[in-house]
C-alpha positions as a LaTeX table, in Angstrom:
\begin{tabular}{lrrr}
\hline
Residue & $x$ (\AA) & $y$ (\AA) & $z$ (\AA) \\
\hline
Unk1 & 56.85 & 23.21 & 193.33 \\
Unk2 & 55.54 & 26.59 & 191.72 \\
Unk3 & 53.76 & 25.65 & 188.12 \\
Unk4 & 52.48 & 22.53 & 189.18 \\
Unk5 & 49.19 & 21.04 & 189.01 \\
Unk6 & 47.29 & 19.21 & 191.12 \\
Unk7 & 44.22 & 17.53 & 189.60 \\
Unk8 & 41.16 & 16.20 & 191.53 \\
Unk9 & 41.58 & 12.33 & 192.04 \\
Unk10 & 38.52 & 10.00 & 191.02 \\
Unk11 & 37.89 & 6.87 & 190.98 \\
Unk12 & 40.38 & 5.89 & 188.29 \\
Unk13 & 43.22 & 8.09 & 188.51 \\
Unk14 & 42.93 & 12.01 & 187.99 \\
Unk15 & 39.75 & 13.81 & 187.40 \\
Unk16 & 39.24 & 13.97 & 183.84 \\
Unk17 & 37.69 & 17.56 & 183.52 \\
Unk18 & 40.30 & 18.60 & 185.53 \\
Unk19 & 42.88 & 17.01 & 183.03 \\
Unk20 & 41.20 & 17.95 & 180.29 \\
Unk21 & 40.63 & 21.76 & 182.02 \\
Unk22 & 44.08 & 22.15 & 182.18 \\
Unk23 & 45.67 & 20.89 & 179.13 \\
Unk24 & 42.39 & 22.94 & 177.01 \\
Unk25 & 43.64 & 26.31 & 179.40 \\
Unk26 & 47.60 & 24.98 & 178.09 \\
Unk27 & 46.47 & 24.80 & 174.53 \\
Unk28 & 44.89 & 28.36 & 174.83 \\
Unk29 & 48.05 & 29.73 & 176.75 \\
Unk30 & 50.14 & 27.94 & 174.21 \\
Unk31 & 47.83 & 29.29 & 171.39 \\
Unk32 & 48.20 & 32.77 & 173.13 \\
Unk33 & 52.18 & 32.80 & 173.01 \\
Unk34 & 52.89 & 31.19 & 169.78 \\
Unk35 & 50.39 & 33.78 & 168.62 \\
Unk36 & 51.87 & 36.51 & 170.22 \\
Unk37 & 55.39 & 34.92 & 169.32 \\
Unk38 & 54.07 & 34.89 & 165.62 \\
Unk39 & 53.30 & 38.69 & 166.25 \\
Unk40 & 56.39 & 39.24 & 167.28 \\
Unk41 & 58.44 & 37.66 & 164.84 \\
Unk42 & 56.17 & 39.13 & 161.96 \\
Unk43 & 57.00 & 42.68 & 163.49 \\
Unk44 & 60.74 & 41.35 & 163.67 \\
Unk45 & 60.92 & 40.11 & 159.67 \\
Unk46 & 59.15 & 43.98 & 158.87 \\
Unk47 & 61.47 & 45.17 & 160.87 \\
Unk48 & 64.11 & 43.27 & 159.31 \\
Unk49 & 62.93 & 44.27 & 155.60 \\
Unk50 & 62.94 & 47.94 & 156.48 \\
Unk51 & 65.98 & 47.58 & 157.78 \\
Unk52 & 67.41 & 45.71 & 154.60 \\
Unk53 & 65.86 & 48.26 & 152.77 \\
Unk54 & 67.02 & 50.84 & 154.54 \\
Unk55 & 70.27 & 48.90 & 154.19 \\
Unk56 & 70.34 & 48.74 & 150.23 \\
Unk57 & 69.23 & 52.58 & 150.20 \\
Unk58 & 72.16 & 53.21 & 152.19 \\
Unk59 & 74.62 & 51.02 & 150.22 \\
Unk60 & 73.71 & 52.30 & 147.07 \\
Unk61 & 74.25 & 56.04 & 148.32 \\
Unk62 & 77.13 & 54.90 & 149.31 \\
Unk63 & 78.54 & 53.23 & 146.18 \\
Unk64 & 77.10 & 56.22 & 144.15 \\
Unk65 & 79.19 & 58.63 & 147.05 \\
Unk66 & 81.87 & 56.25 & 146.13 \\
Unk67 & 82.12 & 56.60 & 142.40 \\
Unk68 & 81.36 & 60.47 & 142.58 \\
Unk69 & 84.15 & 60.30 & 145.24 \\
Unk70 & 86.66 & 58.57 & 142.71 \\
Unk71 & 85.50 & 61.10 & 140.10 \\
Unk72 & 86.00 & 64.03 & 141.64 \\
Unk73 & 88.96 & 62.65 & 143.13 \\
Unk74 & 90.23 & 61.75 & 139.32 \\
Unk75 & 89.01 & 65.26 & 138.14 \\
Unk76 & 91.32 & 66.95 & 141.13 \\
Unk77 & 93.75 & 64.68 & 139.95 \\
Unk78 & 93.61 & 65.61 & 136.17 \\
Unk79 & 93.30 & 69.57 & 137.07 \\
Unk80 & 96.60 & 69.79 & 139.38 \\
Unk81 & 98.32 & 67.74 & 136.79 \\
Unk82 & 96.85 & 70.33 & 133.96 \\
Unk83 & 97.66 & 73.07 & 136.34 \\
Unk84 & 101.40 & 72.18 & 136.60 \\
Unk85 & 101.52 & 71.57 & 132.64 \\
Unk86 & 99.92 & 75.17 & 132.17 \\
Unk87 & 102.29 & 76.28 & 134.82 \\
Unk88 & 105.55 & 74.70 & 133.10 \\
Unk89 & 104.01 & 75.88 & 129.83 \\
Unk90 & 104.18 & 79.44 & 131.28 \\
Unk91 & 107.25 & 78.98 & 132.68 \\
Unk92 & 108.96 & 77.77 & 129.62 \\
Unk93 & 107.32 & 80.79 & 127.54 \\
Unk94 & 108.40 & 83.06 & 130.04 \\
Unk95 & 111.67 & 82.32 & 130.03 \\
Unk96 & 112.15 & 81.85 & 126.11 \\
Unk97 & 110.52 & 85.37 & 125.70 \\
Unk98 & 112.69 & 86.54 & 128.26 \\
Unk99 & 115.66 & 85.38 & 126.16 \\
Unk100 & 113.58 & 86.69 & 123.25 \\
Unk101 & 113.19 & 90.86 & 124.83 \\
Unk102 & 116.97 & 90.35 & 126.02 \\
Unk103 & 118.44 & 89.57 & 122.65 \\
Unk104 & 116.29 & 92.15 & 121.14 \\
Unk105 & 117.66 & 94.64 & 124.17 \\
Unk106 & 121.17 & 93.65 & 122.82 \\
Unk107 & 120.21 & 94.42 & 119.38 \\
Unk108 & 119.21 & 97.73 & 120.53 \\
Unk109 & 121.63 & 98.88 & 122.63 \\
Unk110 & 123.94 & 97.43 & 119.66 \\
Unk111 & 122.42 & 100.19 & 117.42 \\
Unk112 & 122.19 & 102.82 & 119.79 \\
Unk113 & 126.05 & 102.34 & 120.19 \\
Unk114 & 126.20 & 102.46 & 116.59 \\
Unk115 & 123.92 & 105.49 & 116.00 \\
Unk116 & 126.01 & 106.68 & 118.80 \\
Unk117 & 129.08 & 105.93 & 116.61 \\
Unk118 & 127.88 & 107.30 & 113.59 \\
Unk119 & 126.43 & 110.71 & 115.26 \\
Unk120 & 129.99 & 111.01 & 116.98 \\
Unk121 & 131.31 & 110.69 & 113.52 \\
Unk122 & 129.19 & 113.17 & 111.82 \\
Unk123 & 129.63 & 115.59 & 114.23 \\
Unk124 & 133.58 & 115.15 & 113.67 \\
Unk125 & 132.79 & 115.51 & 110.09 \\
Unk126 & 130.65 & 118.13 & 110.17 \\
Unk127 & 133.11 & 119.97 & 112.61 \\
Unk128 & 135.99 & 119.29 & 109.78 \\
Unk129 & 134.06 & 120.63 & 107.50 \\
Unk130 & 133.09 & 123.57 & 109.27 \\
Unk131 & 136.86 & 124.31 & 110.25 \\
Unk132 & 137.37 & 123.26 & 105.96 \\
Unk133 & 134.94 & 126.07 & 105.36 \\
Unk134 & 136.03 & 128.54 & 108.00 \\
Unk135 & 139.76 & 128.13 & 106.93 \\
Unk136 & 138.71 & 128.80 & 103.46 \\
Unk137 & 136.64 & 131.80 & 104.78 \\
Unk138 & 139.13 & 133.53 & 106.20 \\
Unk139 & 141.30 & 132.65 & 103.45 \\
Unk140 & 138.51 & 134.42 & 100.91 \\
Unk141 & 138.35 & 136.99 & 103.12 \\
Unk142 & 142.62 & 137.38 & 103.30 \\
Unk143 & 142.16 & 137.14 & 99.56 \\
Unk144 & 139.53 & 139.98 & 99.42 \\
Unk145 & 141.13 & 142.01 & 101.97 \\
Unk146 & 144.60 & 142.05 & 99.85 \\
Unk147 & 142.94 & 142.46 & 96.79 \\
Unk148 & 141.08 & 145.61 & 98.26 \\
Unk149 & 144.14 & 146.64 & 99.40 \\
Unk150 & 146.00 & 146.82 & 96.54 \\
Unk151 & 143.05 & 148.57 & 95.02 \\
Unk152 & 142.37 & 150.92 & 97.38 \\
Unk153 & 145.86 & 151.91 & 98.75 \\
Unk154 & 144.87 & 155.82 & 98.25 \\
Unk155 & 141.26 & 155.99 & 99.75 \\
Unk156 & 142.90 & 154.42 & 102.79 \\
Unk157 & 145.22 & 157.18 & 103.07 \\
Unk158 & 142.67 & 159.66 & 102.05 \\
Unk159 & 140.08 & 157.93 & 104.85 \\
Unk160 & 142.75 & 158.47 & 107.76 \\
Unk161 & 143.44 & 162.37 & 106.46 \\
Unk162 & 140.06 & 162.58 & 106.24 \\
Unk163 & 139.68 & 161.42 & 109.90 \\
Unk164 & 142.11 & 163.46 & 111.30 \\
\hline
\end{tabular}
């Protein structure tokens, strides 16, 4: 069988030195393992620190990414919802200044129709009284006409002999 030893036989049994060889060259290979063993399970608890460290770095980026996450998230939150209140704000005084300028727009075109009216009515006035004063015009002048008439009956007479 491989790994087996065969010691020298004495007297007694097995040959001591040989006994004693082997289990001293055990010890040493047992030493040697467990040491290296030791080495490697030292290099496997650094490892496993600096990965734990590593670990906690990481998670606590994370949480922090987290809670900026859920702020910025809240703050996006917060702006659309102030966005559409600014927006229906707007909206609202839009529409009541819109009802504002078209009420105003009636009022105007209200007193341009009146102004309208009231030119309209001036003019007719204005025309009456210009017909009033043209009637009496000509009537003045019918008046002054007769009156020279009667005055002048002769010169008249005398202007068309004088013409002819």
């Amino acid at each position: 069988m491989p790994g087996e030893k065969k010691f020298g036989s004495s007297p007694f049994g097995f040959n001591k030195s040989d006994v004693n060889a082997y289990i001293e060259k055990m010890i040493r290979e047992f030493d040697q393992r467990l040491k290296e063993k030791d080495d490697e399970i030292s290099n496997l608890k650094m490892q496993i620190r600096e990965m734990k460290t590593h670990f906690d770095s990481v998670s606590q980026e994370s949480s922090q990414l987290m809670k900026e996450k859920e702020l910025i998230a809240t703050a996006l939150i917060q702006a659309q919802e102030k966005a559409d209140a600014v927006l229906r704000e707007a909206k609202q005084q839009a529409q009541e200044e819109k009802i504002r300028l078209d009420q105003e727009l009636e009022k105007e075109r209200e007193q341009i129709i009146d102004i309208k009216r009231d030119i309209k009515d001036i003019k007719d006035y204005i025309t009456r009284m210009l017909e009033k004063f043209r009637a009496e015009l000509e009537q003045s002048e019918s008046y002054i006409e007769n009156r020279e008439n009667k005055y002048t009956p002769n010169e008249s007479v005398d202007d068309t002999e004088a013409a002819s």
